[in-house]
N, C-alpha and C positions, 0 to 999 in steps of 0.2 A: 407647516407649509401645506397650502390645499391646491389641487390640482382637479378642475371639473368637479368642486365640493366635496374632493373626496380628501382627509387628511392623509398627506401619504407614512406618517407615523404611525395609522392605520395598518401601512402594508407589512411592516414590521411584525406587527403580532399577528394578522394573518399570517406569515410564512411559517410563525413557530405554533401559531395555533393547527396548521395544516400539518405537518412534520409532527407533532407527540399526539395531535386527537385527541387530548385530556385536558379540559379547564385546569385541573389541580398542578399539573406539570409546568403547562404555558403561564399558570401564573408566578410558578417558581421560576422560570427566564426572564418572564419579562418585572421581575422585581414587582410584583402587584397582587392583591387581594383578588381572592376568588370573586369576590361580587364584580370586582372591576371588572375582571378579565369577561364575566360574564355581559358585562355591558357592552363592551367591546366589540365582541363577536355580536352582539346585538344591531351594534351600528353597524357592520362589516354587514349584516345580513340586510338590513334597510337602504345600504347604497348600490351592492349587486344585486337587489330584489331575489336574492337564494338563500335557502339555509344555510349553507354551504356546509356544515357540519350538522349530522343527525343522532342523535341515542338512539340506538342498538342495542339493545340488552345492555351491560355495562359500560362498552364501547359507543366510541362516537365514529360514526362513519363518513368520509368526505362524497359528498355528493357527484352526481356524474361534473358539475361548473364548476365545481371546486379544484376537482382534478383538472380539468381545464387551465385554470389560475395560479395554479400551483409553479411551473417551470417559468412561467414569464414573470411571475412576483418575484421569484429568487433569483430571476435574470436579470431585470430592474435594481433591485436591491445589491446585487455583486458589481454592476456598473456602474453605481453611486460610490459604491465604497473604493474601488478600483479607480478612478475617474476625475471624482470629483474629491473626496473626503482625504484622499491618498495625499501627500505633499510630491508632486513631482523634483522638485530640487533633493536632493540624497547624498548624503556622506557615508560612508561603511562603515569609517571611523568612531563617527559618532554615532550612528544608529541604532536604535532599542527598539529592533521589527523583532516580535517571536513569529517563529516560523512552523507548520505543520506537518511534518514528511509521514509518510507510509513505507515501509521498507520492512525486506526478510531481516531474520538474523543472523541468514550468511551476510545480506550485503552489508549489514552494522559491522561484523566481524571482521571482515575482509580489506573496508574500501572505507568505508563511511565516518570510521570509528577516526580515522586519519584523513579524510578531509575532512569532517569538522576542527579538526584540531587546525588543520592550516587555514581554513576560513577564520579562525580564532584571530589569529597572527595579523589579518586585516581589517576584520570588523571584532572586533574585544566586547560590543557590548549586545551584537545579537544575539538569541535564544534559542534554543531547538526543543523541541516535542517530538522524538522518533515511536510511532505508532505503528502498531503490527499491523499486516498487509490487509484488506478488506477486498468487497464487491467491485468497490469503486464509486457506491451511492455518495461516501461523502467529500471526494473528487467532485461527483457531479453537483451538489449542492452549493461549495464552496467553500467545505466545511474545512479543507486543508490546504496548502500551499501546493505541493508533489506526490507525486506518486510514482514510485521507482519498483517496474510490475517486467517482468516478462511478456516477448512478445503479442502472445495473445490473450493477453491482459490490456491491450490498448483500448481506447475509448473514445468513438468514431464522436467525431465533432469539438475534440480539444487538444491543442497543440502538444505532440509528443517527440522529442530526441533521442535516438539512438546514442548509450552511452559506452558499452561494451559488449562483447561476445564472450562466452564464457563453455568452456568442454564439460565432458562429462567424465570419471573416473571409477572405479572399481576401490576397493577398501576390505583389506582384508588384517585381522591378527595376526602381529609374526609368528605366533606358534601354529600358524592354521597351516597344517602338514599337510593337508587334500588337497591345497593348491600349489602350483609350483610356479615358475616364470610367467609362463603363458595360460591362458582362460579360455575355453572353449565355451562355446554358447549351449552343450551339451550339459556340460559342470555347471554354468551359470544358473541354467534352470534350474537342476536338481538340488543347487543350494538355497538354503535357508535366509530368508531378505531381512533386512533391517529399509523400513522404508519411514515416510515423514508426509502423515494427512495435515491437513488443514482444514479448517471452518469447521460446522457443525453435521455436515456431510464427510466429513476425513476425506477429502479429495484428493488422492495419491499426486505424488510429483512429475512422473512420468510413467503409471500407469498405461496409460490413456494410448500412449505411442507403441507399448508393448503390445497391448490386445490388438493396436489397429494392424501393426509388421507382423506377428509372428502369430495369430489367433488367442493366446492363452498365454495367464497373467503368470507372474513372479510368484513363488511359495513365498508369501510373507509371514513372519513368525513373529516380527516384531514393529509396531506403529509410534513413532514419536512425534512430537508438536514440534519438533523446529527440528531445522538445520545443521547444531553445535550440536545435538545429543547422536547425532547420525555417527560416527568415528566411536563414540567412546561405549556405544553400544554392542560394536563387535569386539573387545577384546575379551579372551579368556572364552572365546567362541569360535564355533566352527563357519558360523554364520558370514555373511556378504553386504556389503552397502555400497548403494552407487552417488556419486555424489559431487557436488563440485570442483574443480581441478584446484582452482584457487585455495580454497578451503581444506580439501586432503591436503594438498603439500603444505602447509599452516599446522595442521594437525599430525602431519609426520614430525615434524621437529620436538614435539612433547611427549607422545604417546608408541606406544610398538606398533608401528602399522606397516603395513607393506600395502604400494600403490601398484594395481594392474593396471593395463591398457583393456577398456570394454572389448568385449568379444563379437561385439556392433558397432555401427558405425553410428551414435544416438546425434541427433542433431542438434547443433550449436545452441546455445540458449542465447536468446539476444535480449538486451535489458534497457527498456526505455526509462527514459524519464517524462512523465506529465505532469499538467497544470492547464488550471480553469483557463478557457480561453479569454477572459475578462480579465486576467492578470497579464496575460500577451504584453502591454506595454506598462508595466507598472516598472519603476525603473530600478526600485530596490530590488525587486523580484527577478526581473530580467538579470541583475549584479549577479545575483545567487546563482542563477541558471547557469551563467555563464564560467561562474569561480568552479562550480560542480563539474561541468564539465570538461576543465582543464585542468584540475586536481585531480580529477580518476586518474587521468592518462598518468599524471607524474609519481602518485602514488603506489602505483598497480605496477610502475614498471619498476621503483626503487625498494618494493614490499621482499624484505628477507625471507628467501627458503624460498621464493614464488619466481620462478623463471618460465 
């Protein structure tokens, strides 16, 4: 199809030639020889009159119009496939949509692991990809279906749902004898943290809120990549973890743990769900949004040991 002599099959390998910057990559996407692909961006360069991609030392770099072209191509592109390519008629039943979520490993653990199962029970034949949490770049690309982020993780310009609220709790070993019933914000300092970075920055969980209240951070002794290693890292320890309510009480029922009440008042985590706002009226899509968010509620509230 041409549109103002331009193929828009075209825009296709621009979007993935702008996104990897490497002929040798965009040629392994788009199924095509290196000469091709070179040809391609050839044409791509003859009909915007730009390079649009330059060598740089080994790197190719997108030019100041390229960067320009880049959001509205992949805009174009998400509202063809959304739109037009999408079959608006939809059965659950029978439907074979694979789906792309971003999610913690508490919320897998907690919530998710059991509403999949009951999406199961009405659509039998669609698929899940659950992928650890991100920036949110491939949100904005299109590159996933969801993104299930705490609050200030939302992303101004795509429709987001409030799905739950969720506390904060204390976690302690039941032989840990320096604590007793109650937890003083004295004691809480002075002990020894198990905490949970992320990315390649280790971004504490709720760091960020301690230095802003109290001036100076938690003694951390110990860093782990998720969520599920946070409980099993204090026992046989003097050490402390704060951590989800949901999740501790899950984690009392297998492990020696004893649950405090925080010696703060840390504020509620609120936990949206998002999606591309090109998918807004996709009907399967919409199905899902909707099964998800009335599965939390019935799961969350029939989850043993979690009251």
């Amino acid at each position: 199809m041409r549109f103002n002599h331009l193929d828009l099959n075209l825009l296709v390998a621009l979007d993935i030639l702008l996104e990897e910057q490497n002929i040798t990559r965009a040629a392994e996407r788009l199924h095509m020889t290196q000469s091709a692909t070179s040809g391609v961006l050839g044409r791509l360069r003859a009909f915007f009159e730009d390079e649009l991609l330059v060598q740089v030392g080994r790197k190719m770099q997108p030019t100041p119009y390229a960067l320009e072209l880049a959001t509205p191509v992949r805009e174009v592109l998400l509202t063809i496939r959304s739109s037009i390519t999408t079959k608006q008629a939809f059965d659950p039943a029978s439907s074979k949509r694979h789906f792309k979520l971003t999610a913690s490993d508490y919320l897998i653990t907690v919530l998710f692991s059991r509403v999949i199962q009951k999406i199961h029970e009405q659509a039998p034949h669609i698929t899940f990809d659950m992928l650890a949490p991100n920036d949110g770049e491939l949100l904005v690309r299109g590159e996933i279906d969801l993104m299930i982020v705490p609050e200030r993780y939302v992303i101004e310009g795509h429709p987001a749902q409030l799905l739950f609220e969720e506390e904060h709790v204390c976690v302690v070993w039941q032989g840990n004898k320096q604590v007793g019933e109650q937890l003083t914000l004295e004691q809480y300092m002075e002990m020894g943290h198990v905490s949970v970075g992320f990315g390649r920055n280790r971004s504490l969980s709720i760091e960020d809120w301690f230095v802003s209240q109290y001036g100076f951070n938690r003694r951390l002794e110990v860093i782990t990549h998720d969520f599920n290693t946070l409980p099993q890292l204090v026992i046989g320890t003097q050490r402390i973890a704060t951590m989800h309510r949901r999740l501790a009480l899950l984690y009392a029922r297998y492990l020696p743990l004893r649950i405090l009440p925080a010696p703060v008042k840390i504020p509620a985590m609120r936990e949206f769900m998002l999606w591309h706002r090109s998918m807004d009226g996709d009907p399967m899509h919409r199905w899902l949004r909707e099964r998800i968010h009335e599965l939390i509620k019935t799961v969350d509230m029939a989850a043993p040991g979690i009251a």
